[in-house]
C-alpha positions as CSV (number, residue, x, y, z in Angstrom):
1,X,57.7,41.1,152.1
2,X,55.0,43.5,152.3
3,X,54.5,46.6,154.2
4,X,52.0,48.7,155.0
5,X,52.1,52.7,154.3
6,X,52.9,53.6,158.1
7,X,55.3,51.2,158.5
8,X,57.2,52.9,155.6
9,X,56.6,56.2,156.7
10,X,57.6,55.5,160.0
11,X,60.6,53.8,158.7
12,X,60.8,57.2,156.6
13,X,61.4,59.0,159.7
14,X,63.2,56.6,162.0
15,X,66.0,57.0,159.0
16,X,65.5,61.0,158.7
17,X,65.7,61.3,162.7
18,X,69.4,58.4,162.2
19,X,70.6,60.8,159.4
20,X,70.5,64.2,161.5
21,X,72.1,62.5,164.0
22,X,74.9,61.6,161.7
23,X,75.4,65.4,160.7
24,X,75.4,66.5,163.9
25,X,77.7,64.6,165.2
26,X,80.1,65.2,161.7
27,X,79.7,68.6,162.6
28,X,81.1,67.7,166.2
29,X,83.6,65.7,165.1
30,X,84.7,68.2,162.3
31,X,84.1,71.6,163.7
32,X,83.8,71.1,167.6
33,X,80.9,72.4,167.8
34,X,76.9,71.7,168.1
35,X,74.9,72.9,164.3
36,X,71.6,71.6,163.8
37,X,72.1,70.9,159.9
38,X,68.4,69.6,158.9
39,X,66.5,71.8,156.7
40,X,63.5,71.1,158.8
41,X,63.0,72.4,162.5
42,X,62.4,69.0,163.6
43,X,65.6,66.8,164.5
44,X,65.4,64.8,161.2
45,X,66.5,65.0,157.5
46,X,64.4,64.0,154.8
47,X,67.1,63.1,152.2
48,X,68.5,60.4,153.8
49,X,64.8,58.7,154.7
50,X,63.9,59.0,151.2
51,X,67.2,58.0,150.0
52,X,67.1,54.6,152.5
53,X,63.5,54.0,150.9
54,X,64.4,54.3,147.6
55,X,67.2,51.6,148.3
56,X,64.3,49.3,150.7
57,X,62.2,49.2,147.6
58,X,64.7,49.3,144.5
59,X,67.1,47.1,145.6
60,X,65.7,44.5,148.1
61,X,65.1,42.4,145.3
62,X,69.2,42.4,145.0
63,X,70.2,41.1,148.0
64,X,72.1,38.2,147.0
65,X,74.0,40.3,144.7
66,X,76.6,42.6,147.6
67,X,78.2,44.1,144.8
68,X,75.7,44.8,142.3
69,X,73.4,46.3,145.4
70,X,76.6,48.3,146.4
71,X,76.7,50.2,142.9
72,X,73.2,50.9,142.3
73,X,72.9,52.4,146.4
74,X,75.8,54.5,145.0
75,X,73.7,55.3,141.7
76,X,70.5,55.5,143.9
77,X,71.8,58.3,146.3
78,X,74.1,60.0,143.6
79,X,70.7,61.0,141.4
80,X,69.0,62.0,144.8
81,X,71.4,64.0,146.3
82,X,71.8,66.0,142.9
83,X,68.6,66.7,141.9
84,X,67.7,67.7,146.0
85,X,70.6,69.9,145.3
86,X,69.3,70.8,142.1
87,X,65.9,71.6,143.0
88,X,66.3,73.5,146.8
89,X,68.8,75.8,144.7
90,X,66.2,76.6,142.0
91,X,63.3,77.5,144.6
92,X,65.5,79.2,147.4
93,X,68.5,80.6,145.0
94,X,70.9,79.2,147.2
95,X,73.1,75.9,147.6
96,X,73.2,74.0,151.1
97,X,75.9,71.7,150.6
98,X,78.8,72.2,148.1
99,X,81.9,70.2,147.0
100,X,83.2,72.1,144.6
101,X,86.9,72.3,146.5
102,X,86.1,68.3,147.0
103,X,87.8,66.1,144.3
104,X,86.0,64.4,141.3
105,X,82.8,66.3,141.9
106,X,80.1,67.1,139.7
107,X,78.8,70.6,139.7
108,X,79.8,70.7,142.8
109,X,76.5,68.9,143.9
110,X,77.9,65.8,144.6
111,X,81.3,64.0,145.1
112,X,83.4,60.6,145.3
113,X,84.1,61.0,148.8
114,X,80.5,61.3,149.7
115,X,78.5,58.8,147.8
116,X,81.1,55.7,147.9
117,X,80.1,55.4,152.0
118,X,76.1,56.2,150.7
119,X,76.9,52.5,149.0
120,X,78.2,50.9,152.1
121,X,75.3,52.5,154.0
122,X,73.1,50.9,151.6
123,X,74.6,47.5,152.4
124,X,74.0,48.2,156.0
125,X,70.5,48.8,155.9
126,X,69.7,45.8,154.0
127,X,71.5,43.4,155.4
128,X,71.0,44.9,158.8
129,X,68.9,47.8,159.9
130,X,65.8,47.0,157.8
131,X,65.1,43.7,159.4
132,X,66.0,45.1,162.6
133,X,63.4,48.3,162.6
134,X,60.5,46.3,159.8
135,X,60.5,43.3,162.2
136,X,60.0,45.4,165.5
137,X,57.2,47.7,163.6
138,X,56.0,44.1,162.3
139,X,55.4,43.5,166.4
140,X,53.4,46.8,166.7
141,X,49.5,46.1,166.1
142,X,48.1,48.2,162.9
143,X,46.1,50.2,164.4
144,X,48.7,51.9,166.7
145,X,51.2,52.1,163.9
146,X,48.4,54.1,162.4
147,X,47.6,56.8,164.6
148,X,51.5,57.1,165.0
149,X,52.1,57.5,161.5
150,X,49.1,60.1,160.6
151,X,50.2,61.9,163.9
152,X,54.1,62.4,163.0
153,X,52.6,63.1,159.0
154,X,50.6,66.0,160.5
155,X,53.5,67.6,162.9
156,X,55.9,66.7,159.6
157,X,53.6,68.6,157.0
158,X,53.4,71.6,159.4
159,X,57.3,71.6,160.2
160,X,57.9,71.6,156.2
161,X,55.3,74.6,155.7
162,X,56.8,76.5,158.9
163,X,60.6,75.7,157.4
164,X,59.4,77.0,153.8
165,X,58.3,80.1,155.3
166,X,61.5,80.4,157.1
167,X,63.6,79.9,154.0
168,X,61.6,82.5,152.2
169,X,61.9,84.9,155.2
170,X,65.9,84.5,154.8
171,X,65.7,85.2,151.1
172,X,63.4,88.2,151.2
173,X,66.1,90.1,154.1
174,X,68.7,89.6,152.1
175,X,67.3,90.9,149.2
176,X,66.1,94.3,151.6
177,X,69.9,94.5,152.7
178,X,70.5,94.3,149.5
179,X,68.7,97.4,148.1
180,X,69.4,99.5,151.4
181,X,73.3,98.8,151.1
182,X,74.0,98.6,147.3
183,X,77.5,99.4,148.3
184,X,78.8,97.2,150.9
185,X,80.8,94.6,150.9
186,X,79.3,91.4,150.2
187,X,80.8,89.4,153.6
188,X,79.7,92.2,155.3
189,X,76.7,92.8,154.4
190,X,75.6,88.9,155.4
191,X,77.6,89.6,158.1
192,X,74.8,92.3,158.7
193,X,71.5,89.8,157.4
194,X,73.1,86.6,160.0
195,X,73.5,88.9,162.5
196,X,69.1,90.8,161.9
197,X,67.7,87.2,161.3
198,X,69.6,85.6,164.5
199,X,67.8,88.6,166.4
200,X,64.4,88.2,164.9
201,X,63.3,84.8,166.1
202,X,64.4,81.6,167.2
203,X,64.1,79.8,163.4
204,X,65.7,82.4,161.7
205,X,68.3,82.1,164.4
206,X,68.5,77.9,164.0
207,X,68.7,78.3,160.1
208,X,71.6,80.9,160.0
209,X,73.3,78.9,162.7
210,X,73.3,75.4,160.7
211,X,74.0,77.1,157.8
212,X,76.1,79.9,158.3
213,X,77.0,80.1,154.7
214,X,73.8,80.6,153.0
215,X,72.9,84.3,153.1
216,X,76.5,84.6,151.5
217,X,75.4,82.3,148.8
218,X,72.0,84.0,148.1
219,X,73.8,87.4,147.5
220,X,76.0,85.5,145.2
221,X,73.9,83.5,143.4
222,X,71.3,87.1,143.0
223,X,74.7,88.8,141.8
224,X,75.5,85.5,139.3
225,X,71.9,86.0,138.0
226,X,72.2,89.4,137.0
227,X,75.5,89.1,135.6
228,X,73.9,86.3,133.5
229,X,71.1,88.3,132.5
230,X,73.5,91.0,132.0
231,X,75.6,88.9,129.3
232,X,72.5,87.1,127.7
233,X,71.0,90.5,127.3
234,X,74.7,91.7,125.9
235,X,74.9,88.5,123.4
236,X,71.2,88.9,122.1
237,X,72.0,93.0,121.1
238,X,75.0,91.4,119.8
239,X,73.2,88.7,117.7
240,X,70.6,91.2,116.8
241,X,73.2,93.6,115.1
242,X,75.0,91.1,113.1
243,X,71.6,89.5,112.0
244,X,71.0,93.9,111.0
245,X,74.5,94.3,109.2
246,X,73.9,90.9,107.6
247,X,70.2,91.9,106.4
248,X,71.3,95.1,105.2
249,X,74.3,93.1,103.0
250,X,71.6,91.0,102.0
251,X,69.7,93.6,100.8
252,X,72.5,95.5,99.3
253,X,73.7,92.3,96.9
254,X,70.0,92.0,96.1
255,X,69.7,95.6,94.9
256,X,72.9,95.2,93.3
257,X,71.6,92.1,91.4
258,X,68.6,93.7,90.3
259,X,70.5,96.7,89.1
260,X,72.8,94.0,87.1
261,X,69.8,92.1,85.8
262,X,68.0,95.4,84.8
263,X,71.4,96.3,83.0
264,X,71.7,93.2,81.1
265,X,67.8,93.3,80.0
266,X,68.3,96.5,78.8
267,X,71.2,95.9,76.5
268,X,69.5,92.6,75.7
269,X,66.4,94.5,74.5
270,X,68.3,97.4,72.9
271,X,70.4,94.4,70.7
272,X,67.4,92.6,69.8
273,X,65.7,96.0,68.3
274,X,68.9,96.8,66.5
275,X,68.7,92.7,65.0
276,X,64.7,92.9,64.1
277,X,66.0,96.9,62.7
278,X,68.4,95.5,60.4
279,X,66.4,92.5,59.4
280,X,63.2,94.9,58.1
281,X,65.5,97.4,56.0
282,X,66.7,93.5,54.8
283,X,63.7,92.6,53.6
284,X,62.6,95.7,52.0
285,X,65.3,95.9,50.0
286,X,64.8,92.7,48.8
């Protein structure tokens, strides 16, 4: 069946609004303790809306095949999760989730243990929550799902720009620690950035909070760049000074080889003048 825009937008963000209330109460169950984990201000997060409608419109077509939808959910949130991963850590420098200490990972980025229940979950909402919340926003007239829909987009758009800025805001003071304590320790010195941007304002504060982890892993990732740099930089004035000693052998086998070949021309020529010698002093005689 067919849906309009809204519907799946909305749908977007009933699923986003399901998903932070999933981590948050992980976090509860876990840790004891209250963390707002969405990258947004808003209580929602995007991955798993776009992961559920990446399932409603792949794999609807599959529903009388449990097993066959099961895997491809798996495949389906797998490729998302990693390239989200993949992405937010090439723009901000940083990585907000890692399984790295998790078994049969991949880069650390995603693991077993996390995307085998993202295939049951994709079972659910087939088989269960989409009719549920498509049929009730089925019973909502078009024009009100509408205004809802262009009215959530707008707060969404300006909750994403607000969190970028956020993001940034994190990234630039720990860089500032950085350069004003080029000798501390590097817990410490987050310690020192979670502790400025808690005190700065009440985003900064929320963003350290639900990820406590992440000034620590822009310092390292900054530090795993310049030792990078460091060794590509090494390796190329390596490279370049065998390519050097290798040009200069070259050269000295060609000199060497002219020298020969000059040798040999000369003899050649001096034999050849002592042949047409003799053969003259023949033919005068004669």
């Amino acid at each position: 069946m067919e849906y309009s825009i809204a519907s799946y937008f909305l749908y977007f963000i009933i699923i986003s609004v399901c998903g932070w209330f999933m981590e948050i109460t992980l976090q509860l169950v876990q840790k004891h303790k209250f963390a707002d984990r969405g990258f947004l201000i808003g209580p929602y997060c995007p991955i798993y809306g776009m992961g559920a409608l990446l399932i409603t419109i792949v794999l609807t077509d599959l529903k009388e095949h449990p097993f066959a939808l099961f895997c491809v959910a798996i495949v389906i949130c797998a490729v998302l999760e990693y390239s989200t991963s993949y992405v937010m850590e090439k723009l901000f420098h940083a990585r907000w989730w890692d399984y790295s200490n998790e078994k049969y990972n991949i880069n650390g980025r995603i693991c077993l243990e996390t995307i085998i229940p993202f295939g049951l979950l994709g079972l659910l909402l087939i088989y269960i929550v989409n009719p549920f919340i498509f049929n009730g926003l089925a019973n909502v007239p078009q024009t009100m799902l509408n205004i809802v829909a262009i009215t959530l987009a707008v707060f969404f758009a300006i909750d994403f720009a607000i969190s970028f800025k956020v993001i940034l805001n994190v990234s630039s003071t720990t860089k500032k620690f950085d350069e004003e304590n080029p000798k501390d320790n590097t817990e410490e010195l987050s310690e020192k950035v979670r502790e400025f941007l808690r005190g700065t304002s009440f985003l900064n504060k929320r963003l350290v909070d639900a990820f406590p982890k992440l000034t620590t892993i822009i310092r390292e990732n900054k530090e795993k760049i310049i030792r990078k740099t460091e060794e590509v930089r090494e390796d190329i004035t390596e490279k370049a000074n065998d390519l050097s000693k290798k040009a200069e052998k070259v050269k000295s086998n060609v000199k060497k080889g002219i020298d020969k070949t000059s040798r040999t021309v000369k003899v050649n020529l001096k034999i050849a003048k002592r042949k047409a010698t003799r053969n003259i002093k023949r033919k005068e005689k004669n």
